[in-house]
C-alpha positions as CSV (number, residue, x, y, z in Angstrom):
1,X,93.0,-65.2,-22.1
2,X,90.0,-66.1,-20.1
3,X,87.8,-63.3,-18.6
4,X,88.7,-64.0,-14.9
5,X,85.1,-63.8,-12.7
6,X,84.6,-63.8,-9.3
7,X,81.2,-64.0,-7.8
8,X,79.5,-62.6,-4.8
9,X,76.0,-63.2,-3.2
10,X,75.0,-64.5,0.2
11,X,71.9,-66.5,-0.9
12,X,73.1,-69.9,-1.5
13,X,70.9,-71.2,-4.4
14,X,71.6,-67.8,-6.1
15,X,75.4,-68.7,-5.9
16,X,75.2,-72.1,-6.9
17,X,72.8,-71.2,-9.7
18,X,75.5,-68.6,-10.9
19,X,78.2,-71.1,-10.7
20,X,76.9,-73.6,-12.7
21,X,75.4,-71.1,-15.5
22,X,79.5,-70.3,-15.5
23,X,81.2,-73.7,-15.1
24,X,82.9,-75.1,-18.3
25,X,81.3,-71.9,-20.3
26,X,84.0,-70.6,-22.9
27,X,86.3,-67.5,-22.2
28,X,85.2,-67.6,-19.0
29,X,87.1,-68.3,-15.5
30,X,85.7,-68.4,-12.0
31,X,88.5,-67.8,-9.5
32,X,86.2,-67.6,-6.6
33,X,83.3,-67.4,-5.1
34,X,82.4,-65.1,-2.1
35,X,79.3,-64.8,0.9
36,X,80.0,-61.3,1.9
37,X,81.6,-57.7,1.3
38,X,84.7,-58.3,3.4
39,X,85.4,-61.6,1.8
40,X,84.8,-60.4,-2.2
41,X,86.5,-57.2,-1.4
42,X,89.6,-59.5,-0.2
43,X,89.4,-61.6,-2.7
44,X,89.3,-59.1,-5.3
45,X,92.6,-57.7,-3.8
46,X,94.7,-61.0,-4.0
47,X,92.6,-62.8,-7.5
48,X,92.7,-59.6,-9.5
49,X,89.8,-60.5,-11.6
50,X,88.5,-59.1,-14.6
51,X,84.7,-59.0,-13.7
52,X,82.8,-59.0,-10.6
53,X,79.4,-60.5,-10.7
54,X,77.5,-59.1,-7.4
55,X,74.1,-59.0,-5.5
56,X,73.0,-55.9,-4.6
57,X,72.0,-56.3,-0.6
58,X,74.8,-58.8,1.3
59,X,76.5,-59.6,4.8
60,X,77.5,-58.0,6.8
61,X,74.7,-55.2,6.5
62,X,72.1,-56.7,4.1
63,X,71.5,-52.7,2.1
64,X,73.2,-51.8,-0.7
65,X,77.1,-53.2,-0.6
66,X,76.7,-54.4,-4.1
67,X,76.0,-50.7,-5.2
68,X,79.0,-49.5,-3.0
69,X,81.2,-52.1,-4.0
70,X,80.7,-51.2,-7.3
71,X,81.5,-47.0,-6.5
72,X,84.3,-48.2,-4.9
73,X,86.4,-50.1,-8.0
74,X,85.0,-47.2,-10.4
75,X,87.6,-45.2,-8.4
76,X,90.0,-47.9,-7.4
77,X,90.3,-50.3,-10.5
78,X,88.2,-48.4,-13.1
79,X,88.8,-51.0,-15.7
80,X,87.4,-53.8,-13.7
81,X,83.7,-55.0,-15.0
82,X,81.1,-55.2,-12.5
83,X,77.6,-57.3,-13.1
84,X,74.9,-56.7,-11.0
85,X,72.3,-59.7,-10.2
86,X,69.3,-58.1,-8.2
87,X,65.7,-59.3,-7.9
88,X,64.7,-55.4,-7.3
89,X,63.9,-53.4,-11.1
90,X,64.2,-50.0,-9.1
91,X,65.4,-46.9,-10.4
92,X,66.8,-45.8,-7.5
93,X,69.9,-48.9,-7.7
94,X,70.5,-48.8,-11.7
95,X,70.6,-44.8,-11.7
96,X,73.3,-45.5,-8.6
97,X,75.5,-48.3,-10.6
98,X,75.3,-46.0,-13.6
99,X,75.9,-42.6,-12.3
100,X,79.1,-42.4,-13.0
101,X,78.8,-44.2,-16.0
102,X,77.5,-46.8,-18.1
103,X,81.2,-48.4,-18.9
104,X,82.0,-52.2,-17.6
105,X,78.7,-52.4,-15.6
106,X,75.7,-54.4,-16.3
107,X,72.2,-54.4,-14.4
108,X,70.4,-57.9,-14.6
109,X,67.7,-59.1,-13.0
110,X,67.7,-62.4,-11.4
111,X,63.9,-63.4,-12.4
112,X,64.8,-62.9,-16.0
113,X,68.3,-64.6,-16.4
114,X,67.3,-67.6,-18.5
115,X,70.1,-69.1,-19.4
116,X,74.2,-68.7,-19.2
117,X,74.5,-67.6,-22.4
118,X,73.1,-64.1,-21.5
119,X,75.1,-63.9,-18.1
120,X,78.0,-64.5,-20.2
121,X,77.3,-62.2,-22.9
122,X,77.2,-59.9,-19.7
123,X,80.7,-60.6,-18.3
124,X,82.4,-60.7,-22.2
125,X,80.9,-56.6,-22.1
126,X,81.4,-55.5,-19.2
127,X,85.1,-56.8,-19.6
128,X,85.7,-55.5,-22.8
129,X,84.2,-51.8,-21.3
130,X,80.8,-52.3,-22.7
131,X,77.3,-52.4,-20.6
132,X,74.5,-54.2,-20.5
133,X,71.0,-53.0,-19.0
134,X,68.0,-55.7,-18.7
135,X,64.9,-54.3,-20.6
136,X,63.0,-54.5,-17.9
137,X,65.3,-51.7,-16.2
138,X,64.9,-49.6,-18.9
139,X,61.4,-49.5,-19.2
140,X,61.4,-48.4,-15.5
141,X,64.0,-45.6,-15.8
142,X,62.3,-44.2,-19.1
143,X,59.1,-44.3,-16.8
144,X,60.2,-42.5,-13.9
145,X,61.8,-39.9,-16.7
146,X,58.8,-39.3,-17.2
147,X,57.0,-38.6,-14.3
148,X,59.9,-36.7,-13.4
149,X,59.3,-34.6,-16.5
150,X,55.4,-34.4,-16.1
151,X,56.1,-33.7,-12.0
152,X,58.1,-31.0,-13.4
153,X,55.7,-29.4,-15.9
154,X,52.9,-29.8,-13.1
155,X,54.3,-27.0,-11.0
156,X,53.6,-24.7,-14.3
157,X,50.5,-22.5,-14.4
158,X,48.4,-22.0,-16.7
159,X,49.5,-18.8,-18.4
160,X,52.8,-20.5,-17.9
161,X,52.0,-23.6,-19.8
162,X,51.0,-21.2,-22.7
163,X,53.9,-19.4,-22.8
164,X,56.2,-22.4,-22.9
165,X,54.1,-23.6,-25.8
166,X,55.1,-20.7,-27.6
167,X,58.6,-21.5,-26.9
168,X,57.9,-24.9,-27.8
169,X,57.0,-23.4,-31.4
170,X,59.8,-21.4,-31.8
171,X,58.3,-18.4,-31.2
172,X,60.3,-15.0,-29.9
173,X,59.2,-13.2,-27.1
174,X,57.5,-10.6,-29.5
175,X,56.0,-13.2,-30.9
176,X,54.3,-14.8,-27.5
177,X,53.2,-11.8,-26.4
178,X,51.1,-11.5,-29.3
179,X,49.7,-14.4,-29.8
180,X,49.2,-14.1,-26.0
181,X,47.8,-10.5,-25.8
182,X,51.1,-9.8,-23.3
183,X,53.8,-7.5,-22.9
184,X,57.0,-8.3,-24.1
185,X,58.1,-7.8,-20.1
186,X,55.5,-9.9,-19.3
187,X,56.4,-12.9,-21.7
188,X,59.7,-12.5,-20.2
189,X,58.7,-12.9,-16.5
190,X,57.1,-16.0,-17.6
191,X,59.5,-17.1,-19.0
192,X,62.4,-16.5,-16.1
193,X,59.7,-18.2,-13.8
194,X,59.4,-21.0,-16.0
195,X,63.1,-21.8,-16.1
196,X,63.3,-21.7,-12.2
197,X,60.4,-24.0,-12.1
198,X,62.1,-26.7,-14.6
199,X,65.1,-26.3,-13.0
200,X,66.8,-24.5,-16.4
201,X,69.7,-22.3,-14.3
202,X,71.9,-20.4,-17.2
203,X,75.1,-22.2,-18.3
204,X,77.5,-21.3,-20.6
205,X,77.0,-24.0,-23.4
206,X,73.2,-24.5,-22.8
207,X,70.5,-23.2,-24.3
208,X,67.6,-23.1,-21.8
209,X,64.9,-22.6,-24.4
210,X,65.4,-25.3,-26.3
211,X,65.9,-27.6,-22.9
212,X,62.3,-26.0,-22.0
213,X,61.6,-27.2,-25.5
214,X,62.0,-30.8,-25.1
215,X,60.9,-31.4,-21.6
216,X,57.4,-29.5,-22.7
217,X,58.1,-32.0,-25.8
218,X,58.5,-35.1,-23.6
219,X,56.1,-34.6,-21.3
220,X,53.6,-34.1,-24.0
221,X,50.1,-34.8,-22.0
222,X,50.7,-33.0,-19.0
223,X,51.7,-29.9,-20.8
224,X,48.4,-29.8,-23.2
């Protein structure tokens, strides 16, 4: 059976582009094309497609109905595919498509869709429960990681840059304190500040040492 598609953007050489990188392409149907939230959100109601191919900003408020869209059949129709077309590589909008998951979304970016074959390559994953994140996006996210990580590890003093390098190396607390010329007690101060500071709060199946471990690990220049 064909994948059953339905499109919506409001910008009309972006639909039309769409269209015809979709038109006569195998395993894949277009049952209709939308302008707006109200009219894809109807239309997914009485088409029941498979995949919803959406822009991120559209009538009638021009923000982020793509994104909600997108929340709202997670919760509604959980196996329906959802591929997002946006012009913008931002964190902010992949982290919000995928925080419930990476399963039947895809994040693409308009500038970079060469050719149908990798918009339907898209739809055929999404549809089958798969994902599909442009490179481009990726990059970003691992980048602001990062500066999240090195943000993090930035609050740290000195002394308590040292003592998480001793973590880092597996060392006990005896063992900080002295290579550190500190108390035990003191090490372990550090160390309870340290955790508030990365945000390390104690759970039952997590070991907060080795977390502190890989973000020092991670953010590698800002903790030497």
């Amino acid at each position: 059976m064909p994948i059953r598609t339905v499109i919506a953007e409001d910008n009309l050489l972006v639909r039309e582009g769409v269209r015809g990188l979709l038109s006569g392409a195998e395993g894949i149907e277009l049952a209709g094309v939308f302008e707006d939230l109200p009219g894809v959100q109807e239309g997914i109601r009485t088409l029941e497609p498979d995949v919803v191919i959406t822009d991120i900003r559209m009538p009638p408020g021009g923000s982020d109905e793509g994104l909600r869209l997108a929340a709202q059949l997670r919760v509604e129709r959980p196996h329906m595919g959802v591929v997002v077309l946006s012009q913008y590589a931002e964190p902010e909008y992949a982290l919000a498509l995928l925080e419930d998951g990476a399963e039947g979304r895809a994040y693409l970016l308009k500038e970079r869709l060469f050719d149908g074959g990798e918009l339907v390559r898209a739809v055929t994953a999404v549809a089958g429960g798969g994902s599909v994140i442009d490179p481009k996006v990726v990059d970003v996210l691992i980048h602001a990681h990062r500066s999240s990580q090195d943000s993090q590890l930035a609050q740290l003093t000195p002394r308590e840059h040292d003592v998480l390098e001793q973590i880092a190396q597996g060392r006990s607390n005896a063992a900080a304190a002295r290579e550190l010329f500190l108390s035990e007690r003191a090490v372990e101060k550090h160390i309870g500040v340290i955790f508030s500071k990365l945000g390390l709060f104690e759970e039952a199946d997590v070991n907060r040492r080795v977390k502190a471990t890989l973000l020092y690990l991670a953010g590698g220049d800002a903790a030497s």
